[in-house]
MARVEX-996393 format. One record per atom (N, C-alpha, C, O, CB): x, y, z; residue in one letter. Coordinates in steps of 0.2 Angstrom, whole numbers, padded with zeros to 4 digits, always signed. Glycine has a CB too. Example, Ala and Ser with C-alpha at 12.3 -4.5 7.8 and 13.67 -1.06 7.14 Angstrom:
! MARVEX-996393
+0066-0028+0039a +0062-0022+0039a +0066-0016+0039a +0071-0017+0042a +0057-0022+0045a +0064-0011+0035s +0068-0005+0036s +0064+0000+0039s +0067+0006+0040s +0070-0003+0029s 
***
This chain:
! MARVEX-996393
-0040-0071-0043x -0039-0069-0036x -0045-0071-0031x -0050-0072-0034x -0038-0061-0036x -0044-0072-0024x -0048-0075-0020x -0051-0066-0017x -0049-0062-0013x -0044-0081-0016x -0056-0066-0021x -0059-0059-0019x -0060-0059-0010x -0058-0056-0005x -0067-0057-0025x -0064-0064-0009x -0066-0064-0002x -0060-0064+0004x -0060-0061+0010x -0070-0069-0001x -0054-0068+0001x -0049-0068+0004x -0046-0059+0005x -0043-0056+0009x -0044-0075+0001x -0047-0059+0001x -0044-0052+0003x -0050-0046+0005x -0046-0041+0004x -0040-0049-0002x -0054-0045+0006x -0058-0042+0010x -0058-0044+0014x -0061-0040+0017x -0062-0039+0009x -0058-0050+0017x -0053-0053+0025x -0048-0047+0027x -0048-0042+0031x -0045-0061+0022x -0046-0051+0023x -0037-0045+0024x -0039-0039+0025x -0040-0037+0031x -0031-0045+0018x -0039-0035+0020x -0042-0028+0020x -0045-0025+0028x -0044-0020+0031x -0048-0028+0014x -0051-0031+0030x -0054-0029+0037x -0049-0028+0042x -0049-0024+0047x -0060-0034+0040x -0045-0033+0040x -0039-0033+0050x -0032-0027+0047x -0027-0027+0051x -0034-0046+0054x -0034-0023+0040x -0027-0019+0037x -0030-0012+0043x -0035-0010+0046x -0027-0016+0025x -0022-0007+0045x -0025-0003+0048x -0028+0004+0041x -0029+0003+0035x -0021-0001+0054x -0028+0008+0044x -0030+0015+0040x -0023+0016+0035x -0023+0016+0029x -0032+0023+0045x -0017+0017+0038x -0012+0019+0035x -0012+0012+0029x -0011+0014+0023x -0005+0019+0040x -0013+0008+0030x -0011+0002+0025x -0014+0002+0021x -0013-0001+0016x -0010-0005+0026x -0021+0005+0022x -0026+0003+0017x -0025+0010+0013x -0024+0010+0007x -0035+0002+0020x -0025+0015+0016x -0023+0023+0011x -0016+0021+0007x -0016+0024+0002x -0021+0031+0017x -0011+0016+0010x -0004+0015+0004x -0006+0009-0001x -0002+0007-0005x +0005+0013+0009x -0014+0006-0001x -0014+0001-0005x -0017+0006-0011x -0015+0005-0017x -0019-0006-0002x -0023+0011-0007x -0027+0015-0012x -0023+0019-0017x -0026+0019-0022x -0030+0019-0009x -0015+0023-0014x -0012+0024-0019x -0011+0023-0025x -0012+0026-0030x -0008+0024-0018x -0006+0015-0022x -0002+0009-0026x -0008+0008-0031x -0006+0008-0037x +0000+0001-0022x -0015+0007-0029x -0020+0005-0035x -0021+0010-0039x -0021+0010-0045x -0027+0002-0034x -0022+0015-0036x -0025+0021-0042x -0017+0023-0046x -0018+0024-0051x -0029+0030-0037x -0011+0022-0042x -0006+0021-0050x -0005+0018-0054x -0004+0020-0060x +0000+0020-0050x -0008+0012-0051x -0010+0006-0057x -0013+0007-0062x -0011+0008-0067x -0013+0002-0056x -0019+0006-0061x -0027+0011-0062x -0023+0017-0068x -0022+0014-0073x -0031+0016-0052x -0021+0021-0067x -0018+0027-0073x -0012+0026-0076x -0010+0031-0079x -0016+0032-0070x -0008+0020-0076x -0003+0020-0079x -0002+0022-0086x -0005+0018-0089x +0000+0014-0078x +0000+0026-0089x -0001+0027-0096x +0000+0018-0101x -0004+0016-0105x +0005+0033-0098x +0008+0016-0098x +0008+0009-0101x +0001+0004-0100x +0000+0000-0105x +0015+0006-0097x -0002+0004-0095x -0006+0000-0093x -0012+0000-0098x -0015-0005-0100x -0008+0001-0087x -0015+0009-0100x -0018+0010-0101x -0017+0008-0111x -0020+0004-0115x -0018+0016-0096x -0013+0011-0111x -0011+0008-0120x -0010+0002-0121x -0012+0000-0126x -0004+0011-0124x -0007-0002-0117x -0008-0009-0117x -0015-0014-0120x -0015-0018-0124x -0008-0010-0110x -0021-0011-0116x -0027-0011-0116x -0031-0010-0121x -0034-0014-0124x -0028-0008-0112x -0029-0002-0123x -0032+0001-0129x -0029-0002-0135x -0033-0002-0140x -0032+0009-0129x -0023-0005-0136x -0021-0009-0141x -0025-0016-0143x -0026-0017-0149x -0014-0011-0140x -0026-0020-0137x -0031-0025-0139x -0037-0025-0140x -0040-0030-0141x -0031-0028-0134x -0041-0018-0141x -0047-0017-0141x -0050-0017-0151x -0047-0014-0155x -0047-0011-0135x -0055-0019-0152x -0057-0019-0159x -0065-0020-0158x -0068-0024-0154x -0053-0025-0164x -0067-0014-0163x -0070-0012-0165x -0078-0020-0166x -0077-0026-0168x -0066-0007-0171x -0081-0019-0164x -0086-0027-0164x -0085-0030-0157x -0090-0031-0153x -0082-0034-0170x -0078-0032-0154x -0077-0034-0149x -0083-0036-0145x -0088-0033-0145x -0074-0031-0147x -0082-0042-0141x -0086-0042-0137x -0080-0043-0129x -0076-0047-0127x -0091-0047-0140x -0083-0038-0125x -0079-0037-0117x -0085-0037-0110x -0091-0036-0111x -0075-0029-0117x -0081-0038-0104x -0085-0038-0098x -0081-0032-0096x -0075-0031-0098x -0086-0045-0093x -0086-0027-0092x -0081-0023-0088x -0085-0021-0080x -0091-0021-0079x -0079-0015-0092x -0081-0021-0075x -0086-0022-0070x -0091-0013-0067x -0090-0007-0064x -0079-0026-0063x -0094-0015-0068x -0099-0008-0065x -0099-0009-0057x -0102-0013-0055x -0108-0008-0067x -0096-0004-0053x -0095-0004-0048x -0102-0002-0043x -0103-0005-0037x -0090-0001-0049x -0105+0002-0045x -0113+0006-0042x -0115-0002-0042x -0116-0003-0036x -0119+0013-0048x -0116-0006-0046x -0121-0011-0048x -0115-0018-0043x -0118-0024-0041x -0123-0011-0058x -0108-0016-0042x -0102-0023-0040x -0105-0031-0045x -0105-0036-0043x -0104-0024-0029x -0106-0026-0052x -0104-0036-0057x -0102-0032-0063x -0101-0026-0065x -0114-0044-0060x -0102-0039-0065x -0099-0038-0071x -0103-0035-0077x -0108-0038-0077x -0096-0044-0072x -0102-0032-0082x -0106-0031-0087x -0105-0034-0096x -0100-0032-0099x -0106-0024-0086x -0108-0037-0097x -0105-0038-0106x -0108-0033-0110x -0113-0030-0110x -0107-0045-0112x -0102-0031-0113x -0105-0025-0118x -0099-0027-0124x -0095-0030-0123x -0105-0015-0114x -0101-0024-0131x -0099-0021-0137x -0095-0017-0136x -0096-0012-0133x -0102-0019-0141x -0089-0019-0140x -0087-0012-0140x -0087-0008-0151x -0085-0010-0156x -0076-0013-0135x -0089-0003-0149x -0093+0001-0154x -0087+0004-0160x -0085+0001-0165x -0096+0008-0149x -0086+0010-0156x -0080+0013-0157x -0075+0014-0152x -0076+0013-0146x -0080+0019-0160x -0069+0015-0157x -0062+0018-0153x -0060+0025-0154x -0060+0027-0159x -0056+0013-0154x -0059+0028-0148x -0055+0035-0149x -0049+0034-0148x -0048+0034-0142x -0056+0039-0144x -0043+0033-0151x -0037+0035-0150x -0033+0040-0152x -0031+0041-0158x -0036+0032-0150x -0031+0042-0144x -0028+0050-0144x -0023+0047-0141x -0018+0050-0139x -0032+0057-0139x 
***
């Protein structure tokens, strides 16, 4: 994705459009399907990036253990 191209976009969206994008993402963001999807691919050693947002990059890390509930 052309990250800059869309915070372009995003700047000229009004309020309503940006509050129905915020929705749409944060259902995404929680989908249970999305979410088991994810946790299926994941193993124990692994190595993954996940993005830290406070910090806006990306991070590598280990993944340790798994919880699954």
């Amino acid at each position: 994705m052309d990250y800059s191209r869309i915070i372009e976009d995003l700047q000229q969206a009004s309020l309503f459009d940006l509050y129905r994008l915020r929705v749409a993402i944060s259902q995404q963001l929680e989908s249970p399907q999305r979410i088991r999807e994810i946790k299926s691919r994941l193993r124990p050693g692994q190595t993954i990036t996940y993005f830290n947002g406070a910090e806006n990059r990306l991070v590598k890390a280990q993944v340790i253990k798994l919880k699954r509930h």
